[in-house]
N, CA, C and O atoms as a printed pandas DataFrame, in Angstrom:
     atom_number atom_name residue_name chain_id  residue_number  x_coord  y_coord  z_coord
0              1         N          UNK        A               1 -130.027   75.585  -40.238
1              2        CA          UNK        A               1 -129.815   75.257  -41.609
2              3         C          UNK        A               1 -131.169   75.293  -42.335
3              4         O          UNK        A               1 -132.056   74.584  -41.862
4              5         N          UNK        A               2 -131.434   76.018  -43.407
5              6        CA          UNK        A               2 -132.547   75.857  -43.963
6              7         C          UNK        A               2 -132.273   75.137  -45.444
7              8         O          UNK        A               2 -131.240   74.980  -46.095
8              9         N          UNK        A               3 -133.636   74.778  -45.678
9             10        CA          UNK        A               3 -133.732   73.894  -47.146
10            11         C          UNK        A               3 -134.702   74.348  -48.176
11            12         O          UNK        A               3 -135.888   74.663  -48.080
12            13         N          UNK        A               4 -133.669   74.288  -49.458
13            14        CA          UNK        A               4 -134.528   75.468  -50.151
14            15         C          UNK        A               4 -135.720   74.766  -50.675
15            16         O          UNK        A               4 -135.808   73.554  -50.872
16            17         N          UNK        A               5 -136.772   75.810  -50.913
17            18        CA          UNK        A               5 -137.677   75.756  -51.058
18            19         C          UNK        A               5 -138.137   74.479  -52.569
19            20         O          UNK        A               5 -137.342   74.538  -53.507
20            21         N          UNK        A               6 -139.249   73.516  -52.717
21            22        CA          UNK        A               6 -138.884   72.726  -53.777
22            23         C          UNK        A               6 -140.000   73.726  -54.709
23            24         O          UNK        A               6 -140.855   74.560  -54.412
24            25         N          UNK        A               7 -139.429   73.089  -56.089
25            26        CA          UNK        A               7 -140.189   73.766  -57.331
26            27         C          UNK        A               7 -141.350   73.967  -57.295
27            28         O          UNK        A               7 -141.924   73.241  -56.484
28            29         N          UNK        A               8 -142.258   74.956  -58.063
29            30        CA          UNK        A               8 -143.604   75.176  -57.622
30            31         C          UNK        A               8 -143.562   74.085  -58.811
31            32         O          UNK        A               8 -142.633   74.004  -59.615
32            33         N          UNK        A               9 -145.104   72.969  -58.802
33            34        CA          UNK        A               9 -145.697   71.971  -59.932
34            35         C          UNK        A               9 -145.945   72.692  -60.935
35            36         O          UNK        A               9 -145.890   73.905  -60.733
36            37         N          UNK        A              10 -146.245   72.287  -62.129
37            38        CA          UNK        A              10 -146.245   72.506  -63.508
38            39         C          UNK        A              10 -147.713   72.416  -63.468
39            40         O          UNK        A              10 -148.552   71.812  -62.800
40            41         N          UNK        A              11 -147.689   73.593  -64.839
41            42        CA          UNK        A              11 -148.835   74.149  -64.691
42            43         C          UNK        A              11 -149.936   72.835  -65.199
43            44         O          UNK        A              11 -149.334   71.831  -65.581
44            45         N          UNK        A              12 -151.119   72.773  -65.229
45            46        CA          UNK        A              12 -152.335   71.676  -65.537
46            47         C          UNK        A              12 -152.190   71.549  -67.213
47            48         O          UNK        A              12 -151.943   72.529  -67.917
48            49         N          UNK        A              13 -152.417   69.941  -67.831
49            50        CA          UNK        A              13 -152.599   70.137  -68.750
50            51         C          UNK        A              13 -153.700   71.050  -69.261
51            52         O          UNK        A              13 -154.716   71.524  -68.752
52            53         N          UNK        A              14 -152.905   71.148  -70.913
53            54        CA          UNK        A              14 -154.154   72.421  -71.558
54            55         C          UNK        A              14 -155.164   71.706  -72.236
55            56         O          UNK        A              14 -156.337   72.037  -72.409
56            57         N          UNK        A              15 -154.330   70.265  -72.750
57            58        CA          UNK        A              15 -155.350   69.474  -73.526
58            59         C          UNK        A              15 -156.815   69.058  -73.201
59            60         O          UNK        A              15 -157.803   69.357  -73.872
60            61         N          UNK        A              16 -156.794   68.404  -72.189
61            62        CA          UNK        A              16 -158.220   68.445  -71.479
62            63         C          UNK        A              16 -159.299   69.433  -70.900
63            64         O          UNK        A              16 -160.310   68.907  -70.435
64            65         N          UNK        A              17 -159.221   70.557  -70.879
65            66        CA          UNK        A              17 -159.732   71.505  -70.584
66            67         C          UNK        A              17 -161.011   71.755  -71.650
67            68         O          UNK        A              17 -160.907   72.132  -72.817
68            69         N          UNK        A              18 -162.347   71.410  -70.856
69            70        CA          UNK        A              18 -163.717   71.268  -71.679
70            71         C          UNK        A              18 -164.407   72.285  -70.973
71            72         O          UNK        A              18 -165.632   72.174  -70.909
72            73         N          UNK        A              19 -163.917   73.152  -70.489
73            74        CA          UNK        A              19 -164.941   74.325  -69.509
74            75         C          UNK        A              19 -166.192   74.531  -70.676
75            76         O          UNK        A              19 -167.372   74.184  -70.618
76            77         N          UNK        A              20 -165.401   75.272  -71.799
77            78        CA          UNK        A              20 -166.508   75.893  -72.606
78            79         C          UNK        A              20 -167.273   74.865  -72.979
79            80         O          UNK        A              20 -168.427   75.004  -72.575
80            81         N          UNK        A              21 -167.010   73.459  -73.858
81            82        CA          UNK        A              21 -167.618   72.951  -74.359
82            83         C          UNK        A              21 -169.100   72.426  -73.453
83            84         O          UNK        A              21 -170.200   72.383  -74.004
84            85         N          UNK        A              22 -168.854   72.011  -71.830
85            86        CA          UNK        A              22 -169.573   72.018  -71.098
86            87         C          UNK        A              22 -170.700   73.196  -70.755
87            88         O          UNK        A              22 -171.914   73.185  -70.548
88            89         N          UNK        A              23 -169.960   73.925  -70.790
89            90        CA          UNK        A              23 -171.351   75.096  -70.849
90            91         C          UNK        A              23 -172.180   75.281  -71.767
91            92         O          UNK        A              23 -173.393   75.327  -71.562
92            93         N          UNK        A              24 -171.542   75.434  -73.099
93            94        CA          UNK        A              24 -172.543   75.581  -73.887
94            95         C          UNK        A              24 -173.345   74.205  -74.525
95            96         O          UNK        A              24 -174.030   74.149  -75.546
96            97         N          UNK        A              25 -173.041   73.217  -73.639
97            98        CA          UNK        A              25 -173.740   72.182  -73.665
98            99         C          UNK        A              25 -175.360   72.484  -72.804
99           100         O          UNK        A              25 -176.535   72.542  -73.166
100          101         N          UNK        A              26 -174.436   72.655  -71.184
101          102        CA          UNK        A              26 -175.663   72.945  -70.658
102          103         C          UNK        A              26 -176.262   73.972  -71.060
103          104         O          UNK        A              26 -177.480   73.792  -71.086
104          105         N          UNK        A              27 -175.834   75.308  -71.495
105          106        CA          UNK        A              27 -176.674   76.057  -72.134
106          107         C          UNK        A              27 -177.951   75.800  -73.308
107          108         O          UNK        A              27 -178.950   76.495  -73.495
108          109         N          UNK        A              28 -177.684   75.021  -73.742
109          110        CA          UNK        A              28 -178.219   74.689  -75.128
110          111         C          UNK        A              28 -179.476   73.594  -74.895
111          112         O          UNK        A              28 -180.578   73.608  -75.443
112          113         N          UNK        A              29 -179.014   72.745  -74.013
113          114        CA          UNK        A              29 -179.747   71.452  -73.573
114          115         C          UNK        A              29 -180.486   72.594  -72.263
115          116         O          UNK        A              29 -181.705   72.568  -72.433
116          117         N          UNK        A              30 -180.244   73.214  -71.479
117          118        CA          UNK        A              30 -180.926   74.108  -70.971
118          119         C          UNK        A              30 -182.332   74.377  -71.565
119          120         O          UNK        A              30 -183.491   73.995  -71.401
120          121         N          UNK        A              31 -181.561   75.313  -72.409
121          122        CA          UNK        A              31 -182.721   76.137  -72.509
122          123         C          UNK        A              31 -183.717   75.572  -73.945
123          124         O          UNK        A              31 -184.554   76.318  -74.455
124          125         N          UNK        A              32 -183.501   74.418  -74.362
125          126        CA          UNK        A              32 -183.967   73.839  -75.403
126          127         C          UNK        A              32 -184.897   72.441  -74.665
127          128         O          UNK        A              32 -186.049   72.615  -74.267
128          129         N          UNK        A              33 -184.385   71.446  -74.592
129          130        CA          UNK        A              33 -185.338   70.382  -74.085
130          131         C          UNK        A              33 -185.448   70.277  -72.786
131          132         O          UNK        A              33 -186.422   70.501  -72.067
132          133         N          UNK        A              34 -183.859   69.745  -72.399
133          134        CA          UNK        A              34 -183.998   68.845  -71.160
134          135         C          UNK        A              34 -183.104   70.029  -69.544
135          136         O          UNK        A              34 -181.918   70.357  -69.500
136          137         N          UNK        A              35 -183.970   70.304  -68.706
137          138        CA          UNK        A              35 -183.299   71.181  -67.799
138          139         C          UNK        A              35 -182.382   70.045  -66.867
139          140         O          UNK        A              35 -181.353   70.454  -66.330
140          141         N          UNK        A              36 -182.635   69.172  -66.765
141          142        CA          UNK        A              36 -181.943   68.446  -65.927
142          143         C          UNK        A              36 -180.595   68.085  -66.487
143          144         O          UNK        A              36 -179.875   67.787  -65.534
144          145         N          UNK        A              37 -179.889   67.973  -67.724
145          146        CA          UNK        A              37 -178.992   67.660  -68.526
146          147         C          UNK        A              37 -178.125   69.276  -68.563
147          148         O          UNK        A              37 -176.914   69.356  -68.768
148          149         N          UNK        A              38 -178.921   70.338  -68.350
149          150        CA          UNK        A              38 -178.437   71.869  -68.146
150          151         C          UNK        A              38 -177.673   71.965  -66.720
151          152         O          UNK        A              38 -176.627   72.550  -66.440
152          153         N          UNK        A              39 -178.399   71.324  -66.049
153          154        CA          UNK        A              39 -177.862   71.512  -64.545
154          155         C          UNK        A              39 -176.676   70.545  -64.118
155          156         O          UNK        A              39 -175.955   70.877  -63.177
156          157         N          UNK        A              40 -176.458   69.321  -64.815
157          158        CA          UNK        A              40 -175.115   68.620  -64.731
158          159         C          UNK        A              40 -173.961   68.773  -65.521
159          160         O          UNK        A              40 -172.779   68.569  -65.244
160          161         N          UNK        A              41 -174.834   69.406  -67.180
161          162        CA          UNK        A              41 -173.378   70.114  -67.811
162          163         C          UNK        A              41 -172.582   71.459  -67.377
163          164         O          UNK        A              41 -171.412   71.738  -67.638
164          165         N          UNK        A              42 -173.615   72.285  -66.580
165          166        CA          UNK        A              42 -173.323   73.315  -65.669
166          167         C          UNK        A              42 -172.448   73.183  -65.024
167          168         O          UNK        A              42 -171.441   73.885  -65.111
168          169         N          UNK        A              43 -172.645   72.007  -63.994
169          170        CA          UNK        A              43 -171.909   71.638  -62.679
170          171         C          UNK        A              43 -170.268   70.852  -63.399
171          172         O          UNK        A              43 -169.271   71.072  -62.711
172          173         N          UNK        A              44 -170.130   70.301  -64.242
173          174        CA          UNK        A              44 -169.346   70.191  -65.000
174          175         C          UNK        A              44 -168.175   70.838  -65.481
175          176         O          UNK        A              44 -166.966   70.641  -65.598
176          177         N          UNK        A              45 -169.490   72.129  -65.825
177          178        CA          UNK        A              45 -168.248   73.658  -66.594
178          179         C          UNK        A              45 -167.501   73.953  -65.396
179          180         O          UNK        A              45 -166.289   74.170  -65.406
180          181         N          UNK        A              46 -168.293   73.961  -64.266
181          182        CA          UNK        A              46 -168.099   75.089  -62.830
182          183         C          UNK        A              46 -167.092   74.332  -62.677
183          184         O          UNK        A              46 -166.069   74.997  -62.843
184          185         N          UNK        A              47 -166.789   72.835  -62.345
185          186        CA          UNK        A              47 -166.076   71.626  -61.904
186          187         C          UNK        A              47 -164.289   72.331  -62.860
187          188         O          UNK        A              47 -163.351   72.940  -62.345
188          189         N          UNK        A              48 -164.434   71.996  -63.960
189          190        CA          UNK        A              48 -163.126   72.671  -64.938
190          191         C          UNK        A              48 -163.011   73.411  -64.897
191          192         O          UNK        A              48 -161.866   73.735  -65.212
192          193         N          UNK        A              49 -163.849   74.438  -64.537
193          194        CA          UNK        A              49 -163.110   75.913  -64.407
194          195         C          UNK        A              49 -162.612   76.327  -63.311
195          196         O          UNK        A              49 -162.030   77.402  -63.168
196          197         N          UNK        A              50 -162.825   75.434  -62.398
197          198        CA          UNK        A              50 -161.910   75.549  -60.902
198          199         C          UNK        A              50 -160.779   74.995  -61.194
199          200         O          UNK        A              50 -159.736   75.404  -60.684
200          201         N          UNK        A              51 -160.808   74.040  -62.008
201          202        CA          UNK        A              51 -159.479   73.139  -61.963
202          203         C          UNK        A              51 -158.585   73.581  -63.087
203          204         O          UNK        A              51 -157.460   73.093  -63.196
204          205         N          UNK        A              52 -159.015   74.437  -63.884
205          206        CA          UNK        A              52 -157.675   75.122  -64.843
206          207         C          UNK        A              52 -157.805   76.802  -64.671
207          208         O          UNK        A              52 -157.195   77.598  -65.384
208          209         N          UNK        A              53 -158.451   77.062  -63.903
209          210        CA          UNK        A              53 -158.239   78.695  -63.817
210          211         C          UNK        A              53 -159.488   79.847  -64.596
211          212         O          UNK        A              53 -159.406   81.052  -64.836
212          213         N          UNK        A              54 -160.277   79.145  -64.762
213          214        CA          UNK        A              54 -160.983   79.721  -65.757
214          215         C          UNK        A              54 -162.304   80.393  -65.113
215          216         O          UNK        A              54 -162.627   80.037  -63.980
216          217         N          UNK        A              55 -163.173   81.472  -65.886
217          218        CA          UNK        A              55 -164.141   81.757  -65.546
218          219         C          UNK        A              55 -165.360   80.864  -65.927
219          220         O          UNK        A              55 -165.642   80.377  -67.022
220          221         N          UNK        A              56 -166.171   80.756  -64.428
221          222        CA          UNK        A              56 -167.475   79.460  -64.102
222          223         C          UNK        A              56 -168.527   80.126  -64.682
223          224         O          UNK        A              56 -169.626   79.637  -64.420
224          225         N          UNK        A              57 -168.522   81.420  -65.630
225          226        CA          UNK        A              57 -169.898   82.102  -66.052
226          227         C          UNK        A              57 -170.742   80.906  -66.665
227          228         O          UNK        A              57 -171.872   80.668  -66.240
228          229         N          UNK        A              58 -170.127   80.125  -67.727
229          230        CA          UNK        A              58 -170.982   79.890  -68.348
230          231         C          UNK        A              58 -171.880   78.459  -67.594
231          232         O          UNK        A              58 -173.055   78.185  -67.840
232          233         N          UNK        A              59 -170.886   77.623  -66.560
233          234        CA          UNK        A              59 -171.947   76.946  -65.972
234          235         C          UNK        A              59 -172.635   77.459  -64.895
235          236         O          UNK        A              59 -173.329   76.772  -64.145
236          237         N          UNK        A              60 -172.447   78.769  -64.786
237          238        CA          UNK        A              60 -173.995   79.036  -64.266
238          239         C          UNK        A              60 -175.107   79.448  -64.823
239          240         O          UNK        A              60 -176.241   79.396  -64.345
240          241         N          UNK        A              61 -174.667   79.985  -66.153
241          242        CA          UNK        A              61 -175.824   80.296  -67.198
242          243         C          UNK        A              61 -176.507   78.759  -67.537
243          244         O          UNK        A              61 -177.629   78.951  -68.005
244          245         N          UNK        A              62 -176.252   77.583  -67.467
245          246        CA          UNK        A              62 -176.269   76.670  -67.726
246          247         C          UNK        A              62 -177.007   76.094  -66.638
247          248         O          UNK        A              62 -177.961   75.369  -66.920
248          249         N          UNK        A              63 -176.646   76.352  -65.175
249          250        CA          UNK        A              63 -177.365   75.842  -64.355
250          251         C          UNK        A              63 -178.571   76.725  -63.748
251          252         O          UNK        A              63 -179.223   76.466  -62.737
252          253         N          UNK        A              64 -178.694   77.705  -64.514
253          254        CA          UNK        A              64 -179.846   78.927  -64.480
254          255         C          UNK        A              64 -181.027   78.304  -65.153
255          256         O          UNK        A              64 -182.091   77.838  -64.746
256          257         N          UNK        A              65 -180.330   78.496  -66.622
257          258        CA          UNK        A              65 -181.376   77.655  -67.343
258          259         C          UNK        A              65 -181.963   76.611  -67.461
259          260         O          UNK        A              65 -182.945   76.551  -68.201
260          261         N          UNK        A              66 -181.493   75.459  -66.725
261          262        CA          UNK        A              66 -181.746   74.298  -67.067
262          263         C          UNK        A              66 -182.666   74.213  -65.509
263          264         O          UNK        A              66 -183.263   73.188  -65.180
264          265         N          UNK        A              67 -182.645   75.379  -64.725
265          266        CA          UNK        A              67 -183.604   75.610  -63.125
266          267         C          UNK        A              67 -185.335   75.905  -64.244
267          268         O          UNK        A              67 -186.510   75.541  -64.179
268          269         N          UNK        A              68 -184.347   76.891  -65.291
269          270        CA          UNK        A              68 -185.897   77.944  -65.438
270          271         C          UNK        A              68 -186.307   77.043  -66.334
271          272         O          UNK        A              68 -187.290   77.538  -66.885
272          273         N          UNK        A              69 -186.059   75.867  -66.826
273          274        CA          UNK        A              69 -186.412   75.508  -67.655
274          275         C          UNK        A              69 -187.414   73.891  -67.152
275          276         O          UNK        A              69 -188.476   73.464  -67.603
276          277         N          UNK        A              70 -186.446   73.308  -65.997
277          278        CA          UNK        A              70 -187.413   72.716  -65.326
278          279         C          UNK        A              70 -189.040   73.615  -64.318
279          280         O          UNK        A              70 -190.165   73.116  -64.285
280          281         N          UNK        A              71 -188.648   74.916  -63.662
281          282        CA          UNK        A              71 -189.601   75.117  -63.132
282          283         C          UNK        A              71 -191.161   75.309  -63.957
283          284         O          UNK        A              71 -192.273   74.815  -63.771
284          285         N          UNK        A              72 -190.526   76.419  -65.077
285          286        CA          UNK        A              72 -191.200   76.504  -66.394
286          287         C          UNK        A              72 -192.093   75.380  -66.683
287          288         O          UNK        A              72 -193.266   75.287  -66.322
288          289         N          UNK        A              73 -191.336   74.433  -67.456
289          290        CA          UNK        A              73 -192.074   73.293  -68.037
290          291         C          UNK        A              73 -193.254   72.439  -66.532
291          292         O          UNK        A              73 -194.293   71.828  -66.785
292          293         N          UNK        A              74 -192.703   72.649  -65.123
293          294        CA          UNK        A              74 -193.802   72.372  -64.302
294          295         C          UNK        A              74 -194.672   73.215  -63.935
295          296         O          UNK        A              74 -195.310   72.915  -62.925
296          297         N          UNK        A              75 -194.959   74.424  -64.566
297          298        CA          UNK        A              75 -195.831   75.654  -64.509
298          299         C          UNK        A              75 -196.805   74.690  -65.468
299          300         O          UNK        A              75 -197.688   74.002  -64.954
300          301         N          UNK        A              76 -196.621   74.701  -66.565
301          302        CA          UNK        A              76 -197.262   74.525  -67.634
302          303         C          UNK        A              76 -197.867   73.656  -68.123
303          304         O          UNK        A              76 -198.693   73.718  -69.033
304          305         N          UNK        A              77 -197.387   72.518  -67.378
305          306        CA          UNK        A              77 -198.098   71.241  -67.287
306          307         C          UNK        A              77 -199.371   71.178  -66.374
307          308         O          UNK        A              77 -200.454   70.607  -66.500
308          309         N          UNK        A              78 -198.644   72.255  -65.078
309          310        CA          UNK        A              78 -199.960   72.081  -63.899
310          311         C          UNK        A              78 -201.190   72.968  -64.272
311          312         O          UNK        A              78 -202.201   72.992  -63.571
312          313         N          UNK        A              79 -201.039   73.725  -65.466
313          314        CA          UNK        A              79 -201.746   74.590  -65.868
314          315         C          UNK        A              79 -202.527   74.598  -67.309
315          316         O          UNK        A              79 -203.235   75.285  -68.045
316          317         N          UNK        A              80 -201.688   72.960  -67.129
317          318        CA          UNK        A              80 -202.662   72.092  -69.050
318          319         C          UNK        A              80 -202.088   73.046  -69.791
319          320         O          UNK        A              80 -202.882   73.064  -70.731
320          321         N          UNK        A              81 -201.136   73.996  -70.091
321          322        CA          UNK        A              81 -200.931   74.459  -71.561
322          323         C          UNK        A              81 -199.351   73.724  -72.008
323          324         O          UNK        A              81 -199.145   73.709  -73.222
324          325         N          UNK        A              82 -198.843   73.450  -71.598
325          326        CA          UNK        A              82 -197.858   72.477  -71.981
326          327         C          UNK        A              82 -198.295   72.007  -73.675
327          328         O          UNK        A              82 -199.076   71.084  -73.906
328          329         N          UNK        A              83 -197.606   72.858  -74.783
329          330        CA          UNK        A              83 -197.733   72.510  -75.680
330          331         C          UNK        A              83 -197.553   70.638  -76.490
331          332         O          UNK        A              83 -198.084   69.933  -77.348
332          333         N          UNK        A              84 -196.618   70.610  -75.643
333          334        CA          UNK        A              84 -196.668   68.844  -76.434
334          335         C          UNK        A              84 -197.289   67.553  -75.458
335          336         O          UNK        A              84 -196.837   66.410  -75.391
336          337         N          UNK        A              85 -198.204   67.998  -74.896
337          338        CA          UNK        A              85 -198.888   66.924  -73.869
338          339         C          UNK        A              85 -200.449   67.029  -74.123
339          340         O          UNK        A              85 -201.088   68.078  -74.039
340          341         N          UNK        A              86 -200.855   66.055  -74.376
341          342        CA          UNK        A              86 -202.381   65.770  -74.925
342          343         C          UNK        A              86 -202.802   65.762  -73.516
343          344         O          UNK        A              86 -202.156   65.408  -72.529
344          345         N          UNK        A              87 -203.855   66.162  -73.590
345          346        CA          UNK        A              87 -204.723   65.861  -72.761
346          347         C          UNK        A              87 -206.447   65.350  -73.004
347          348         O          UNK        A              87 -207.560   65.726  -72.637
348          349         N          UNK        A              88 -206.178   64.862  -73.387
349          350        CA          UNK        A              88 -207.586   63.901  -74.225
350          351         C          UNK        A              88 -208.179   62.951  -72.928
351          352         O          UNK        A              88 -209.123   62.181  -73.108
């Protein structure tokens, strides 16, 4: 005797779905001040876009930048040109 198969679940809400807004968070906070705030809104986008189907491009552009943006800013410090740091 077999038993039929039960309903596939309903699809994920649409309402909550922040993929983009997360990326171009970390994008922005990336590549503008803070790299460390790039690399968790990144991980964020990547996080929602697994969970509603979506493409993770933009938190990796997000967690790119917010790498080049920390390594960067420790180039530049170790090298005294770091524009907003006195060195008096």
């Amino acid at each position: 005797m077999t038993t039929p198969y039960p309903p596939p679940p309903p699809p994920p809400a649409r309402g909550r779905d922040r993929t983009t807004l997360w990326g171009v968070l970390g994008i922005v906070l990336g590549l503008i001040c803070c790299g460390i705030f790039g690399i968790v809104f990144g991980y964020l986008s990547i996080r929602d876009a697994r969970r509603y189907g979506q493409s993770p491009l933009l938190g990796y552009l997000a967690i790119a930048f917010g790498v080049i943006n920390i390594i960067g800013g420790a180039i530049l410090r170790s090298t005294g040109n770091y524009p907003f740091w006195n060195n008096d």
